[in-house]
C-alpha positions as CSV (number, residue, x, y, z in Angstrom):
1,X,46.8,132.8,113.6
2,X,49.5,130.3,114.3
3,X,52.4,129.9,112.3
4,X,51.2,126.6,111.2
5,X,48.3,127.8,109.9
6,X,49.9,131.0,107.9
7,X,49.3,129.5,103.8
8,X,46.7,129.1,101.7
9,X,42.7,129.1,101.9
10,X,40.7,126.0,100.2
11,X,36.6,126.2,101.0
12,X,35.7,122.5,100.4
13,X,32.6,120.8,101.1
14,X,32.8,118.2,103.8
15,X,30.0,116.2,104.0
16,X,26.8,117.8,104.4
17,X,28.7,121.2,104.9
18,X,32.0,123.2,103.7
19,X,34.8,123.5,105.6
20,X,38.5,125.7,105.4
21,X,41.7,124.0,105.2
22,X,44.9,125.6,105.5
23,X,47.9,123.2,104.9
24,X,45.3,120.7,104.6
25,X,44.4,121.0,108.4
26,X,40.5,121.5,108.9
27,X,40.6,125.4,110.5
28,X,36.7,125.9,110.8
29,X,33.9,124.1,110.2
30,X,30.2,125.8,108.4
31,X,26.9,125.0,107.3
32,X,26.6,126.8,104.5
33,X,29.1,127.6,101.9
34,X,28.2,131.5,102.0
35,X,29.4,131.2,105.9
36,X,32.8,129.2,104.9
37,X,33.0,131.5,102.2
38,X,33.3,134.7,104.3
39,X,35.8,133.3,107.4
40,X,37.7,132.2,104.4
41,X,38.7,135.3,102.9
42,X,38.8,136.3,106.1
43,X,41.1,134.1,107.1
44,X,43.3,134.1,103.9
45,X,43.7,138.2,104.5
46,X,45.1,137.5,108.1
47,X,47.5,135.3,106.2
48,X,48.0,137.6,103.3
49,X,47.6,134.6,101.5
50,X,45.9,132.8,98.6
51,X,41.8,132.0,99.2
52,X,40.9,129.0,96.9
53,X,37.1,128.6,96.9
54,X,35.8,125.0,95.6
55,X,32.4,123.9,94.5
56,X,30.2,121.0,95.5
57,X,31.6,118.3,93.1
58,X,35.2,119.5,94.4
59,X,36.5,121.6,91.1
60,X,38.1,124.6,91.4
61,X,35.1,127.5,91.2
62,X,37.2,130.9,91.9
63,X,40.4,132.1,93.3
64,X,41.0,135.5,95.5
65,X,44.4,136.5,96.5
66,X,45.4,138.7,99.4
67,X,49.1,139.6,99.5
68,X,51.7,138.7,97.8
69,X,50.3,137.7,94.5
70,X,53.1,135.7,92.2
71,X,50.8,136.2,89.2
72,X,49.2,139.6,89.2
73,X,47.1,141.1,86.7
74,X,48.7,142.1,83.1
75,X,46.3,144.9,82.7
76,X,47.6,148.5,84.6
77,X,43.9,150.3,84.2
């Protein structure tokens, strides 16, 4: 992955199908949101980086991190 394309994940829907941004620059292109889904977290692990995952209307639906996470979990279990 290029430097340029080394920060954060967003899944969006684009159109009829979902697409992954990374520093707002379309990185790959899916049918299905499952599909976009999966090359995004795969994506945002390459980068070490933050995978946010949006829903159809746009809002935030979940949020995986992959590296360096400024706000980890609280809880030691």
């Amino acid at each position: 992955m290029s430097k340029k394309n080394s920060g954060n994940v967003h899944t969006v829907p684009n159109g009829s199908g979902w697409s992954n941004k990374v520093n707002g620059e379309v990185v790959s292109n899916h049918h299905t949101k499952e599909n976009a889904v999966e090359r995004g977290r795969s994506i945002a692990r390459g980068n070490e980086s933050e995978h946010t995952i949006h829903n159809r209307n746009g809002q935030i639906g979940q949020k995986n991190s992959y590296g360096n996470d400024p706000h980890p979990p609280k809880d030691k279990r």
